[in-house]
Every structure is written in C-alpha cells, then in structure tokens.
Backbone of each chain as nested JSON, in Angstrom:
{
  "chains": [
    {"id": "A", "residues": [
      {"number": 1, "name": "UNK", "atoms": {"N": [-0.307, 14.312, 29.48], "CA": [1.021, 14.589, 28.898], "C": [1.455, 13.362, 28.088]}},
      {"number": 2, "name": "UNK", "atoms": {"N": [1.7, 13.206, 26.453], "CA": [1.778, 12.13, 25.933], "C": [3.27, 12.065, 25.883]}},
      {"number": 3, "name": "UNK", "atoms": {"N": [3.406, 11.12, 25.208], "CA": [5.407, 10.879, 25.205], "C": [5.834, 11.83, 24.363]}},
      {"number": 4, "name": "UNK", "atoms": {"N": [5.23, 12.594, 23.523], "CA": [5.912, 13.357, 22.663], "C": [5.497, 15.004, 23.003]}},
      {"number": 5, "name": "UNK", "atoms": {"N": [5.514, 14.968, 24.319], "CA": [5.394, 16.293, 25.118], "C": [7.014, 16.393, 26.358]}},
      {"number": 6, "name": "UNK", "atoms": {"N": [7.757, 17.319, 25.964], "CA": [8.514, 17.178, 26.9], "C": [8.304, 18.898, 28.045]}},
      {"number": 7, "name": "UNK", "atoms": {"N": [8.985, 18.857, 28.914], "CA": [8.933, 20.264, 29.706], "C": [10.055, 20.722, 29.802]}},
      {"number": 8, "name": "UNK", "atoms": {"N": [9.589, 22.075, 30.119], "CA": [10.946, 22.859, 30.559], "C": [10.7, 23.849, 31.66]}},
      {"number": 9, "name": "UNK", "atoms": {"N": [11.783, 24.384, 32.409], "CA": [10.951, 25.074, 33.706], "C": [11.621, 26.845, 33.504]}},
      {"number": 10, "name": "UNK", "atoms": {"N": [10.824, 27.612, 33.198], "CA": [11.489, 28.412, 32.919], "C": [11.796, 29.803, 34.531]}},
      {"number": 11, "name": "UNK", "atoms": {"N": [12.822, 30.308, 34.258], "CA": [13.605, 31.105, 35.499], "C": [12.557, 31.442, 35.926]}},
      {"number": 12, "name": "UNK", "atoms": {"N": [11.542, 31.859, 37.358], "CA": [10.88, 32.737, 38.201], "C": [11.664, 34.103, 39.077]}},
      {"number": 13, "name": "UNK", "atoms": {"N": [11.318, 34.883, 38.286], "CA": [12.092, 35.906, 39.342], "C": [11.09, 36.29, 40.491]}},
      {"number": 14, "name": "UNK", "atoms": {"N": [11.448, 36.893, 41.965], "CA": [10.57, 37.346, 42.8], "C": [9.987, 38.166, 42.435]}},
      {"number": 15, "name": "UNK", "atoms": {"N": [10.863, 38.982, 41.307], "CA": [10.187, 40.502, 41.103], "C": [9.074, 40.114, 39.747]}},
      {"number": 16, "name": "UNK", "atoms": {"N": [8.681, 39.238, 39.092], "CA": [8.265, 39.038, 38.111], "C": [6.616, 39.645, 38.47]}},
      {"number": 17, "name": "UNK", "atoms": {"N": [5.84, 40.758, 37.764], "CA": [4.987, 41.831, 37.886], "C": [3.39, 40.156, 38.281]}},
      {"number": 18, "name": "UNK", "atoms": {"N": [3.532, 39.54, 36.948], "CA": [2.721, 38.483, 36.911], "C": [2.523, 37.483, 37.382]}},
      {"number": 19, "name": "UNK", "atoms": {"N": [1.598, 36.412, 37.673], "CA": [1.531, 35.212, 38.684], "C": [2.993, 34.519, 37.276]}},
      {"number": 20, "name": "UNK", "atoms": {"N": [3.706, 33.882, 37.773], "CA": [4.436, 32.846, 37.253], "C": [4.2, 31.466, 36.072]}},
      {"number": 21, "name": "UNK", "atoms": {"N": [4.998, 31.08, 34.814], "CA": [4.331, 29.739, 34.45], "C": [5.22, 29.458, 34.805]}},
      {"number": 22, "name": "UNK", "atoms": {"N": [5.295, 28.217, 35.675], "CA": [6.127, 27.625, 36.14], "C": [6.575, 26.399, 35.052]}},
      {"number": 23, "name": "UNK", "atoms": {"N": [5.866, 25.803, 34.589], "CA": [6.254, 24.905, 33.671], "C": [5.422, 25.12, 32.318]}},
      {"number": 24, "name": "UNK", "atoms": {"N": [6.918, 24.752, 31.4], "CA": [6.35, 24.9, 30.189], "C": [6.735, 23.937, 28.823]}},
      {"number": 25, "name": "UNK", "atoms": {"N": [6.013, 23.662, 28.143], "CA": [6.155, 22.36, 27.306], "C": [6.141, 22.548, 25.614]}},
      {"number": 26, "name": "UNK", "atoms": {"N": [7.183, 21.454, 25.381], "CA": [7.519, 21.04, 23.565], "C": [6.863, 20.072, 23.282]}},
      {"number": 27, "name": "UNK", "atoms": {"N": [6.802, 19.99, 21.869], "CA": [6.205, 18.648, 21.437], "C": [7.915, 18.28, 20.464]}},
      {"number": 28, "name": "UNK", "atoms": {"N": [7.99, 16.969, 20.641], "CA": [9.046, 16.255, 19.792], "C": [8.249, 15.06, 18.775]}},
      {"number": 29, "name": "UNK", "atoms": {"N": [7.696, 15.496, 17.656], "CA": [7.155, 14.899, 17.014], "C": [8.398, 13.366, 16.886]}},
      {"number": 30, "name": "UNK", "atoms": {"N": [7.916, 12.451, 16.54], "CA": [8.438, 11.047, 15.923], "C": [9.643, 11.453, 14.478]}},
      {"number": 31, "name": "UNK", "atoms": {"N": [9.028, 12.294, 13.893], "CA": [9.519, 12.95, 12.238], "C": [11.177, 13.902, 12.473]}},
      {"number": 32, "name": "UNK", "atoms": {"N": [11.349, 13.923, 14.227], "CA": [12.445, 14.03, 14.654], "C": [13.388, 13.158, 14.672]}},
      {"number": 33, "name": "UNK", "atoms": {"N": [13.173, 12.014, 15.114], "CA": [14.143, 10.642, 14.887], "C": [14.135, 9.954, 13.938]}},
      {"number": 34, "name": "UNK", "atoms": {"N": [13.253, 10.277, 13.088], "CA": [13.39, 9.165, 11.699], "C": [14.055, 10.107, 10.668]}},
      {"number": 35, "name": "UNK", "atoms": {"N": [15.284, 9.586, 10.317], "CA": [16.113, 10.327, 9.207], "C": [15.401, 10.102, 7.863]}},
      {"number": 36, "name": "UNK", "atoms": {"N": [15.051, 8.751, 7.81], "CA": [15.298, 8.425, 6.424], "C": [13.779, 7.022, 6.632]}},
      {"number": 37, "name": "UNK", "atoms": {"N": [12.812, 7.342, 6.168], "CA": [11.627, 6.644, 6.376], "C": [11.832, 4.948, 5.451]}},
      {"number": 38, "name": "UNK", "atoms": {"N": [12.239, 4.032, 6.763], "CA": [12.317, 2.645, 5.864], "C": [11.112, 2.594, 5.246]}},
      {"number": 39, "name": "UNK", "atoms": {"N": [11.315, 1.346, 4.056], "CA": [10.141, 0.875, 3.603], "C": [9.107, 0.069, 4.044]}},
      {"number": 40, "name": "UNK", "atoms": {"N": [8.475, -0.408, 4.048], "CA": [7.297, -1.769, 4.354], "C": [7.28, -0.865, 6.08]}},
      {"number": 41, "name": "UNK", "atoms": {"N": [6.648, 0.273, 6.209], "CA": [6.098, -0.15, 7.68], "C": [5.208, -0.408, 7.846]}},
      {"number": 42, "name": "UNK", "atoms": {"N": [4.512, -0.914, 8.878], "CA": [3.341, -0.964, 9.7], "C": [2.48, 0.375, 8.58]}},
      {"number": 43, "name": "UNK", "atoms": {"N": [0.924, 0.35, 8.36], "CA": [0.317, 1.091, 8.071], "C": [-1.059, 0.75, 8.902]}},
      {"number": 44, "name": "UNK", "atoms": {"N": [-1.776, 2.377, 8.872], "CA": [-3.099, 1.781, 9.35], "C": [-3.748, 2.024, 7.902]}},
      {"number": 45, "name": "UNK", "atoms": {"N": [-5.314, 1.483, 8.3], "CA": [-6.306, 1.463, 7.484], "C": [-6.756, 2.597, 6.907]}},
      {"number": 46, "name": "UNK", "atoms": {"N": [-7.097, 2.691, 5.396], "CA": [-7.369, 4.169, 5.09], "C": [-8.346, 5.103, 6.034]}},
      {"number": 47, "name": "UNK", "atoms": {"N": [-9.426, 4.267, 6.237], "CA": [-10.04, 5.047, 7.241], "C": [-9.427, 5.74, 8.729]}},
      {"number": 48, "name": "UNK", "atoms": {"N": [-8.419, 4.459, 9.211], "CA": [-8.086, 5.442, 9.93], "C": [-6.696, 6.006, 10.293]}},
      {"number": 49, "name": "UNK", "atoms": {"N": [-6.152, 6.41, 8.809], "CA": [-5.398, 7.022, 8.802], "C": [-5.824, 8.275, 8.228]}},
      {"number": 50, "name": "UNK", "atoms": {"N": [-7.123, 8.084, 7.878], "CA": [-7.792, 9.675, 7.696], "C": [-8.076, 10.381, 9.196]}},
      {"number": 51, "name": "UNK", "atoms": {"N": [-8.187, 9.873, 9.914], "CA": [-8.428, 10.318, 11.478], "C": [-6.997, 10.605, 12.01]}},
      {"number": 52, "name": "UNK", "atoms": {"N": [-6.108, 9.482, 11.548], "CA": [-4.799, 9.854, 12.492], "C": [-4.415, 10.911, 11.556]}},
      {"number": 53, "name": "UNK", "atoms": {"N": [-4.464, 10.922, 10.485], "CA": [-3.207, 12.052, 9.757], "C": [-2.164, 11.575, 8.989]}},
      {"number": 54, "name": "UNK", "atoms": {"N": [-2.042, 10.765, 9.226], "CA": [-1.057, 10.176, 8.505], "C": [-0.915, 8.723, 8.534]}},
      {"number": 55, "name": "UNK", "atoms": {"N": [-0.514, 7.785, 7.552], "CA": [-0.413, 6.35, 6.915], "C": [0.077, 5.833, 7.841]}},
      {"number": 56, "name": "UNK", "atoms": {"N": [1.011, 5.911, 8.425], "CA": [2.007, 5.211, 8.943], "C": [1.987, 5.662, 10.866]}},
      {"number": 57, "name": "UNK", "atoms": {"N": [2.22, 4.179, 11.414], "CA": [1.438, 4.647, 12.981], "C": [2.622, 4.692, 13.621]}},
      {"number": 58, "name": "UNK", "atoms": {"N": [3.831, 5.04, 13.153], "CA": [5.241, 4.827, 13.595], "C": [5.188, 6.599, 13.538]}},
      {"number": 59, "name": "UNK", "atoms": {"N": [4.701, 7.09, 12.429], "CA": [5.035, 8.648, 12.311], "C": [3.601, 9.323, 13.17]}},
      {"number": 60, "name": "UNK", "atoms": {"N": [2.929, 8.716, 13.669], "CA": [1.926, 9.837, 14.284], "C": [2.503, 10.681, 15.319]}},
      {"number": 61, "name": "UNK", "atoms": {"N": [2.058, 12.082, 15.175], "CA": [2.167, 12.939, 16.14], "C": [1.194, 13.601, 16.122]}},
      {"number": 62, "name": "UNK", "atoms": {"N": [-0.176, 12.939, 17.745], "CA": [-0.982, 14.134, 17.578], "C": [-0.795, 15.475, 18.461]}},
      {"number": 63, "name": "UNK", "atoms": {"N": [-0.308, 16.721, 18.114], "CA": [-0.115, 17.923, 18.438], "C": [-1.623, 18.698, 18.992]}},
      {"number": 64, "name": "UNK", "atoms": {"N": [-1.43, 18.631, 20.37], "CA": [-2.415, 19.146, 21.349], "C": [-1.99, 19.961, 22.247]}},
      {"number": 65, "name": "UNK", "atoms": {"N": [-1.723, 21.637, 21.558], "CA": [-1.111, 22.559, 22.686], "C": [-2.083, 22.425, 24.047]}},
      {"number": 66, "name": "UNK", "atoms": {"N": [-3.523, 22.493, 23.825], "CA": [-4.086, 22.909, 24.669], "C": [-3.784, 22.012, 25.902]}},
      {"number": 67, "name": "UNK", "atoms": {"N": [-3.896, 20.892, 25.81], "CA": [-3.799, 19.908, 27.251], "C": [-2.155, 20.75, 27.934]}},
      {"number": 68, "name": "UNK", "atoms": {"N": [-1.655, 21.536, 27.497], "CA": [-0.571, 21.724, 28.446], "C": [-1.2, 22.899, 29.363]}},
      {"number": 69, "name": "UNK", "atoms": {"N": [-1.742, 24.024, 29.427], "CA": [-2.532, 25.39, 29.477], "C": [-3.174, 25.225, 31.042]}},
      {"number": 70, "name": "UNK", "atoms": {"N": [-3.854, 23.362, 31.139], "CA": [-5.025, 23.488, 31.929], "C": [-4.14, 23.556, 33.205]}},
      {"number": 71, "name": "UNK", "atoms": {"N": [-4.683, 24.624, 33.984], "CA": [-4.494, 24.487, 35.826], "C": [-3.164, 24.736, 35.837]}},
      {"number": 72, "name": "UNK", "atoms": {"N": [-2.521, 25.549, 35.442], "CA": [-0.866, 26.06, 36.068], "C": [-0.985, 27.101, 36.231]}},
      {"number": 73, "name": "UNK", "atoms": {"N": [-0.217, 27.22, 37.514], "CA": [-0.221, 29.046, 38.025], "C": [-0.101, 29.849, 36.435]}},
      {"number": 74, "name": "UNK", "atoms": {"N": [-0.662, 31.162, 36.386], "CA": [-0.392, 31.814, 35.574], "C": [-0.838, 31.501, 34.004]}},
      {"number": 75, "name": "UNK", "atoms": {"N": [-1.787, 30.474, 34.208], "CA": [-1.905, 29.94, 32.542], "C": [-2.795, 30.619, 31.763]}},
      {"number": 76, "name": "UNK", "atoms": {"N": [-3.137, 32.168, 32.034], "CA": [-4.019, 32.907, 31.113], "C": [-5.582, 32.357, 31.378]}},
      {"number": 77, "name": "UNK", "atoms": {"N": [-5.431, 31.373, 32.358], "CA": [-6.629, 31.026, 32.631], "C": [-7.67, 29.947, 31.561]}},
      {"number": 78, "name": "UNK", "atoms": {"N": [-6.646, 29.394, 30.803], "CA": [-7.49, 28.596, 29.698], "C": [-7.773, 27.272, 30.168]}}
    ]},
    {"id": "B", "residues": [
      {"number": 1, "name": "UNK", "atoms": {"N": [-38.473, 21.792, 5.338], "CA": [-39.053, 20.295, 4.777], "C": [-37.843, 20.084, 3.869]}},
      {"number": 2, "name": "UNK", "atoms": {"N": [-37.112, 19.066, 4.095], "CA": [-35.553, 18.779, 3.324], "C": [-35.913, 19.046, 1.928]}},
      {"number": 3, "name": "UNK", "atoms": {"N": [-35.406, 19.203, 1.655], "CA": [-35.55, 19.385, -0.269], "C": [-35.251, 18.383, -1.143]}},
      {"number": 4, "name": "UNK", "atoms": {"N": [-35.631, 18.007, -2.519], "CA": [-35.903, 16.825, -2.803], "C": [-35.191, 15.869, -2.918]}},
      {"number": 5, "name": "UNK", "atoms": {"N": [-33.884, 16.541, -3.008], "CA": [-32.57, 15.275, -3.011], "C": [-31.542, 15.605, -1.955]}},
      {"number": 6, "name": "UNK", "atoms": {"N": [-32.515, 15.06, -0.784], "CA": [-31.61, 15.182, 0.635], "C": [-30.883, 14.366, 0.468]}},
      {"number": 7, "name": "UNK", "atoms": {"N": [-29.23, 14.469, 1.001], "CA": [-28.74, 13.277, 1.18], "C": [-28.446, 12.453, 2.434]}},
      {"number": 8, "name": "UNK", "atoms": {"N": [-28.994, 10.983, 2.081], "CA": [-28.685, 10.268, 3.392], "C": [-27.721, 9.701, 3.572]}},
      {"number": 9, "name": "UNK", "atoms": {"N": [-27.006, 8.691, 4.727], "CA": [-26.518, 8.401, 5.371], "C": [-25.24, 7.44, 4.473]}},
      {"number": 10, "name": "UNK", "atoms": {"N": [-25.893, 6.389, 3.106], "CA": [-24.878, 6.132, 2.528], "C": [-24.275, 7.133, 1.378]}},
      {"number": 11, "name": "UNK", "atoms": {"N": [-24.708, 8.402, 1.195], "CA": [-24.349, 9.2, 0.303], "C": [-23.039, 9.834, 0.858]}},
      {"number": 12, "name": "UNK", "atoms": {"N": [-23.241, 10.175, 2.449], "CA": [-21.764, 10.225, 3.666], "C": [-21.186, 9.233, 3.726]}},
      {"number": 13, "name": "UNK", "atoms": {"N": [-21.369, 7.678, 3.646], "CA": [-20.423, 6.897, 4.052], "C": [-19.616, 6.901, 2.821]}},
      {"number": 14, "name": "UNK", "atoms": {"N": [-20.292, 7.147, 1.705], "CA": [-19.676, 6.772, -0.028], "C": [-18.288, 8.101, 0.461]}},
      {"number": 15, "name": "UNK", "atoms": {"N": [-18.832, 9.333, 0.392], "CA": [-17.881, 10.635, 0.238], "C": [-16.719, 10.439, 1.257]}},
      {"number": 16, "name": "UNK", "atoms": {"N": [-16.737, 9.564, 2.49], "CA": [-15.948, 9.325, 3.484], "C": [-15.027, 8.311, 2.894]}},
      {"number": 17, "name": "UNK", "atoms": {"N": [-15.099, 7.286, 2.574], "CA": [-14.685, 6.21, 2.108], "C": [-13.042, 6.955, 0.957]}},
      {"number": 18, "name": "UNK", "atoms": {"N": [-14.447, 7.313, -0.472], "CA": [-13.098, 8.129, -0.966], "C": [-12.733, 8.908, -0.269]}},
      {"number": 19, "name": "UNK", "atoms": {"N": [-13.055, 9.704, 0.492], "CA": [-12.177, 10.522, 1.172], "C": [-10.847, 10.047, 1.606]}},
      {"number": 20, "name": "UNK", "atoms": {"N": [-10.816, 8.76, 2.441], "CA": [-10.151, 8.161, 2.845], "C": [-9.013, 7.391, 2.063]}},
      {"number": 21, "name": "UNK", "atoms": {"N": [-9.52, 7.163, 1.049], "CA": [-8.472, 6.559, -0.172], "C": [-7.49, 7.703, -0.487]}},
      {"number": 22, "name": "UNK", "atoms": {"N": [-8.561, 8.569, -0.611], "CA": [-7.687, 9.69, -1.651], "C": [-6.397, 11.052, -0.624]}},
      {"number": 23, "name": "UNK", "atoms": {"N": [-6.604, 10.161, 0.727], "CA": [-5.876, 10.777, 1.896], "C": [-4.748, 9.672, 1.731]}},
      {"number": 24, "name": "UNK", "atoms": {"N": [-5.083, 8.163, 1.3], "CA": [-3.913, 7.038, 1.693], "C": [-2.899, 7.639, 0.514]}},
      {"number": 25, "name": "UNK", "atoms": {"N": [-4.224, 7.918, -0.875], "CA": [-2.57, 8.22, -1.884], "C": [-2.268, 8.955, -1.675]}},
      {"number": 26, "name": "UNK", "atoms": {"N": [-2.336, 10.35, -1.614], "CA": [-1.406, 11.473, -1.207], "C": [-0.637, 11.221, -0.185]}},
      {"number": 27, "name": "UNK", "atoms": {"N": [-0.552, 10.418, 0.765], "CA": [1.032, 9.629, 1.701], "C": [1.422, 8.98, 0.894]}},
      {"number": 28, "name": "UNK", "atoms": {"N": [0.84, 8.126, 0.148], "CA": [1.885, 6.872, -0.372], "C": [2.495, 8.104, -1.856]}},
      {"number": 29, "name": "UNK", "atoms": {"N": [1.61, 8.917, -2.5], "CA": [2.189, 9.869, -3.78], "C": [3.812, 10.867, -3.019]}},
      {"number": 30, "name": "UNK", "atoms": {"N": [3.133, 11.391, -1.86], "CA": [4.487, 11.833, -1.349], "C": [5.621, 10.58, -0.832]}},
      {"number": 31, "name": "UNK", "atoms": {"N": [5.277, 9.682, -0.247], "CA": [6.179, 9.048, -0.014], "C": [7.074, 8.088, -1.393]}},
      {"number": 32, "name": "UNK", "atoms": {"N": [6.781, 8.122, -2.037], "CA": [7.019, 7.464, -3.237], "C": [8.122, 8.88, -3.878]}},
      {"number": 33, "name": "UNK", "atoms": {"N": [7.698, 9.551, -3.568], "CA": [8.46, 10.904, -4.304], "C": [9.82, 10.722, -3.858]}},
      {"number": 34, "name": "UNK", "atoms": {"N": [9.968, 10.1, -2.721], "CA": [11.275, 10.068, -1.936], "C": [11.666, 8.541, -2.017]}},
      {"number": 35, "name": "UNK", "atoms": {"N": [11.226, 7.645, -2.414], "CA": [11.204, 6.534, -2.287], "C": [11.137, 5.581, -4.004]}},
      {"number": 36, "name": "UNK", "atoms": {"N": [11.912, 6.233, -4.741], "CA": [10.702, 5.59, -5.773], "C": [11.313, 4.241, -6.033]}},
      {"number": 37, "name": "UNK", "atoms": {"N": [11.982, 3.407, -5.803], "CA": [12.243, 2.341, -5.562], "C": [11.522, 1.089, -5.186]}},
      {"number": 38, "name": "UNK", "atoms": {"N": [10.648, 1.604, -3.95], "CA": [9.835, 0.832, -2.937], "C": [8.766, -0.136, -3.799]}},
      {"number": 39, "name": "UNK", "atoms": {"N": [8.803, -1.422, -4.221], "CA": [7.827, -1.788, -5.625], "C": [6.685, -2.284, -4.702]}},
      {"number": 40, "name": "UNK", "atoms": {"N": [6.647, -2.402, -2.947], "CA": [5.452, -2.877, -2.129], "C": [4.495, -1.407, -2.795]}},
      {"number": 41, "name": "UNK", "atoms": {"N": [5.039, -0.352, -2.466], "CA": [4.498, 0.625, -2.594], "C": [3.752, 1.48, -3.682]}},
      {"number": 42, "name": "UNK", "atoms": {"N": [4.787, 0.911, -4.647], "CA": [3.721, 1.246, -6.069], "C": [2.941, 0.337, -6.161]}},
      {"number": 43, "name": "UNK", "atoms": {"N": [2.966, -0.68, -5.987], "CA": [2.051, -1.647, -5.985], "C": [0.73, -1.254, -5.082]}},
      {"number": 44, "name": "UNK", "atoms": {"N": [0.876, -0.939, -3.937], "CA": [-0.482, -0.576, -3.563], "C": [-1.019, 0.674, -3.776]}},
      {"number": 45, "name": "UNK", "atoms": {"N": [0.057, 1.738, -4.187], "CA": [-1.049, 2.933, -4.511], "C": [-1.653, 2.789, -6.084]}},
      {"number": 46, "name": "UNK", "atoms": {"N": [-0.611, 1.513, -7.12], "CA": [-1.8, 1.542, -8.398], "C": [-2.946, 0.603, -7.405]}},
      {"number": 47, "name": "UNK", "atoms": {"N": [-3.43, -0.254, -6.503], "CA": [-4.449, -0.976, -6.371], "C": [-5.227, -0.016, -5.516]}},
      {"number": 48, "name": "UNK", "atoms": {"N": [-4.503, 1.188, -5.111], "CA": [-5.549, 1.983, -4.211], "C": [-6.489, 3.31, -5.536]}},
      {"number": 49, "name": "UNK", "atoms": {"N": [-5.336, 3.406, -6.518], "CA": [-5.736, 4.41, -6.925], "C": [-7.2, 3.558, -8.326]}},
      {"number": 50, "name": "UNK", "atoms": {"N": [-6.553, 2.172, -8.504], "CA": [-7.893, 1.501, -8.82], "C": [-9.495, 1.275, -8.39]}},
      {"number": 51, "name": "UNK", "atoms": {"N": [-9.107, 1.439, -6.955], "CA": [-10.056, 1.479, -5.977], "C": [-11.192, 2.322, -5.875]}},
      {"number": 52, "name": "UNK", "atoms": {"N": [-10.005, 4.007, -6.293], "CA": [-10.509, 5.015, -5.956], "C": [-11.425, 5.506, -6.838]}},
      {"number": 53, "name": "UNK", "atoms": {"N": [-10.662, 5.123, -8.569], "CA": [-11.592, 5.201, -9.596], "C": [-13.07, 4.475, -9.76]}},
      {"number": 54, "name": "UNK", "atoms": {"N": [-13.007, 3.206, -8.85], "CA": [-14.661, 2.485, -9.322], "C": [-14.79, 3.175, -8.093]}},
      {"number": 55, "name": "UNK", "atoms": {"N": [-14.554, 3.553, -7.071], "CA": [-15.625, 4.66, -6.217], "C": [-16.127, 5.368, -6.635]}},
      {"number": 56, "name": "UNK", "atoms": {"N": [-15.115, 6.413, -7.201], "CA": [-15.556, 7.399, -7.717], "C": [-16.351, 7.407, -8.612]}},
      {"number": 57, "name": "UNK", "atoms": {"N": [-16.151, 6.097, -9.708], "CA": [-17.561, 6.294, -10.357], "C": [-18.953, 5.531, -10.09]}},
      {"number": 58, "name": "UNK", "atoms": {"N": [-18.928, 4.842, -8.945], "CA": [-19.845, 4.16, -8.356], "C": [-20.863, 5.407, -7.661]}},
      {"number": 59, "name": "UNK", "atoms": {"N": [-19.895, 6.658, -7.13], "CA": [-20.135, 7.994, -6.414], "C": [-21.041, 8.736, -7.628]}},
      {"number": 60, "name": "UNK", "atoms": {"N": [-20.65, 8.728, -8.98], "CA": [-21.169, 9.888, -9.727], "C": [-22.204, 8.765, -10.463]}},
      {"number": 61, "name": "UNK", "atoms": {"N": [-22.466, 7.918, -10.283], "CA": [-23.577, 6.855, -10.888], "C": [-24.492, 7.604, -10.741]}},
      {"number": 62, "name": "UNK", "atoms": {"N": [-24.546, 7.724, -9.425], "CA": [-25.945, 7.656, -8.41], "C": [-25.988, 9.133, -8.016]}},
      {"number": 63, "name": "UNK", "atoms": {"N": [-24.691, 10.167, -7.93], "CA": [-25.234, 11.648, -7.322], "C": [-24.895, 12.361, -8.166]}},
      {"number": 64, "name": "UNK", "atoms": {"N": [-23.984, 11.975, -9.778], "CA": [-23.899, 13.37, -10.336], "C": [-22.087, 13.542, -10.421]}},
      {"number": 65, "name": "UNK", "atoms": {"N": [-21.547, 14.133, -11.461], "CA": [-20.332, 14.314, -11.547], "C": [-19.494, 15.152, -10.256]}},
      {"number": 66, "name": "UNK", "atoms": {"N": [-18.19, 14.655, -10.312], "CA": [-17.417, 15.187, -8.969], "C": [-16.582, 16.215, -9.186]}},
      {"number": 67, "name": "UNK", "atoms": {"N": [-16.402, 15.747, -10.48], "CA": [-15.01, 17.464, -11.097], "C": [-16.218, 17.344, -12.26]}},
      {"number": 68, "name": "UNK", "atoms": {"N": [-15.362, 18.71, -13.28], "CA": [-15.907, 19.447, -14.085], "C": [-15.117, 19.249, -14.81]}},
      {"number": 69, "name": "UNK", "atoms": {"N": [-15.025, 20.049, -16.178], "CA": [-13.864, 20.08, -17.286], "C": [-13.689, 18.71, -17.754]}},
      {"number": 70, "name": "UNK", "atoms": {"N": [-14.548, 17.861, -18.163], "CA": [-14.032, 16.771, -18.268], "C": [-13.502, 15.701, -17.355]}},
      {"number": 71, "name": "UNK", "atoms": {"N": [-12.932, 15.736, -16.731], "CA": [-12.972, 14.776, -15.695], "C": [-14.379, 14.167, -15.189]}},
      {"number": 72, "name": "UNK", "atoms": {"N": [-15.199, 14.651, -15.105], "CA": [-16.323, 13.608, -15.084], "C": [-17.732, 13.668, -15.619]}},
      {"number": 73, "name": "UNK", "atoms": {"N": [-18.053, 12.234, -16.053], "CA": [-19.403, 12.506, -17.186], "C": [-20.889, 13.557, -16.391]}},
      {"number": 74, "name": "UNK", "atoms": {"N": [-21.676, 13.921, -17.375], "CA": [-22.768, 14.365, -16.835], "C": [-24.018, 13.536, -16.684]}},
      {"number": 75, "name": "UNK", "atoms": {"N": [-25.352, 13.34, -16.312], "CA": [-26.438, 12.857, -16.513], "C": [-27.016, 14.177, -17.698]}},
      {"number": 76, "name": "UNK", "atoms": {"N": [-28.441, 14.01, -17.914], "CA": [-29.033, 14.978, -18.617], "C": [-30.187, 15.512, -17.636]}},
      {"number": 77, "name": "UNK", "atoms": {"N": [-30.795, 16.408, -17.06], "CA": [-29.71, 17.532, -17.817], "C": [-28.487, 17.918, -17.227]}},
      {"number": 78, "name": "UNK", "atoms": {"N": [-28.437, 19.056, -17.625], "CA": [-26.721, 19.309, -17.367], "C": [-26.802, 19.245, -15.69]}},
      {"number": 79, "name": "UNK", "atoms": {"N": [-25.531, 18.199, -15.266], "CA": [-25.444, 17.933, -13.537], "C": [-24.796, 19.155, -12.983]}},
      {"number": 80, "name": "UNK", "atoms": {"N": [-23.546, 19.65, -13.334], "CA": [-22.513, 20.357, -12.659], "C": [-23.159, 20.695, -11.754]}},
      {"number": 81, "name": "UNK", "atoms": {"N": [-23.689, 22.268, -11.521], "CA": [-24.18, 23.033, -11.091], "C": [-25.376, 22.528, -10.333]}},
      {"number": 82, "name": "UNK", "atoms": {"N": [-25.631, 21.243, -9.984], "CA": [-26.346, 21.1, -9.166], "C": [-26.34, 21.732, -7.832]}},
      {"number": 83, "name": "UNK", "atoms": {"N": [-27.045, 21.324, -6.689], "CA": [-26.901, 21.306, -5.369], "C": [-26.576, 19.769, -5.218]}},
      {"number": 84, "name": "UNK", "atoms": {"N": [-25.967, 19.34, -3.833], "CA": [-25.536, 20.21, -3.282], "C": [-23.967, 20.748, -3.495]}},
      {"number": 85, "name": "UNK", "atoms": {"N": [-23.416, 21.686, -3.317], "CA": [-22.124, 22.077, -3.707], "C": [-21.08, 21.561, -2.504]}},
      {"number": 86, "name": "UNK", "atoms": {"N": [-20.145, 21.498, -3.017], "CA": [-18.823, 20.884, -1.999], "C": [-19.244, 21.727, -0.613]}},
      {"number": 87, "name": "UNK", "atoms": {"N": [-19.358, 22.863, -0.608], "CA": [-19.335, 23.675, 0.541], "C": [-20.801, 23.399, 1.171]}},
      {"number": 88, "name": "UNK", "atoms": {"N": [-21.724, 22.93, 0.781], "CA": [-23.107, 22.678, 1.378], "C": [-23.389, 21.142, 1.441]}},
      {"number": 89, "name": "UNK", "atoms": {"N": [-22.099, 20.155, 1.59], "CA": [-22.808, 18.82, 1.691], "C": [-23.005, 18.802, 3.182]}}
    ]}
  ]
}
C-alpha cells in the first residue's frame, strides 16, 4: 500500500447474497496538491524519467490497481 | 538464421536513449505551455532538443532515415521502406 493509496470501508450488510469487500481503495495522485507547478524542481534523468513517467519526482504517481485485489474476502479472486 | 541486418544491442541502446530525450521534451514542451516564463527551462529543452537532433542523426547515419516526407535524408538506394519497420524493431 504506497502513500498515495488511501481506503475506505464500505457498509456490509448480513443479508449481502456475496462473500463481502471489506476494504476498498483510492489512489490520490501528488497532481492533487500541486495547484500551480513551481519552477526549478528537482528532475530525474531522461532515462529515468522515461521509466517513471514523468520529469519531475515530486509529481510521480505510480497507479497500481492491482496490489489492492490480492487476498481480501470477496476479491473476485485476483 | 537472423537476416542480414539484425539489429544488435547498440542499435537498442541508440533508439532508447532518443527515446528518452524525446519523452524529457514533451514534459518540459507541455510544461513550458503553462509556464512560458521559466528561462531555466527553455534553456534546457533548446540543449535537450540539440541533443536530440545529433542523435537522431548519429541514429540515421548508421540505420537509415527515421521519418519520411522530408524530415529525413535517404542512403541509396531508396531507405524508407526498409525493414525493420517501427512495429518490427
């Protein structure tokens, strides 16, 4: 679970037909708190800002639904 | 049996390299769009986009033009249509 994964727990009813997800998760990318992108930041190297995605290591968000899925009641089994 | 102009290992590091440039300007081209003020910033995307040009033609020296239409020279005979194609490197 990285920092830019938050949870939420959503209602379980008794009567609910299916096993339950008990917990379930957002991503809050960085591109949420930055209004207005100062100048001169921190950059990485072209190379590996071809890997991260983007120039700047202040704005990375890497977006990985899957790591939320593994091993929770009810997770479709992925 | 590879065919006669397999490519090796620095023919990938060359295509990676620009790759990589031409990923920095499109952040610094969008960010500049919003920014155009920033003179750190024009400053390094003209020294990146300098960069990108002697790659690029350091790239078509040795394997053959990268665009068509003009944008880049040919050898003889005619290169374009070589192998391998964007979709088969």
């Amino acid at each position: 679970m990285n920092a830019q994964t938050r949870t939420w727990f959503p209602y379980v009813s008794p009567f609910d037909p299916c096993p339950p997800i008990r917990v379930k998760t957002y991503v809050v990318p960085p591109n949420l708190f930055i209004t207005f992108q100062r100048p001169d930041l921190p950059q990485y190297s072209p190379a590996e800002a071809l890997r991260a995605g983007t120039l700047w290591p202040s704005l990375y968000g890497p977006y990985n639904p899957q790591q939320d899925y593994t091993g929770r009641e009810g997770s479709h089994g992925i | 049996m590879a065919s006669e102009h397999q490519r090796g290992k620095e023919y990938y590091a060359l295509l990676e390299q620009l790759q990589a440039i031409d990923f920095a300007l499109v952040e610094l081209n969008l960010y500049l769009d919003t920014h155009p003020t920033d003179s750190n910033a024009i400053e390094q995307f003209n020294d990146l986009t300098e960069k990108r040009w002697a790659l690029a033609n350091e790239y078509e020296k040795h394997y053959g033009p990268l665009q068509n239409l003009g944008r880049s020279y040919s050898g003889y005979p005619w290169q374009w249509n070589d192998e391998p194609w964007p979709w088969q490197v």
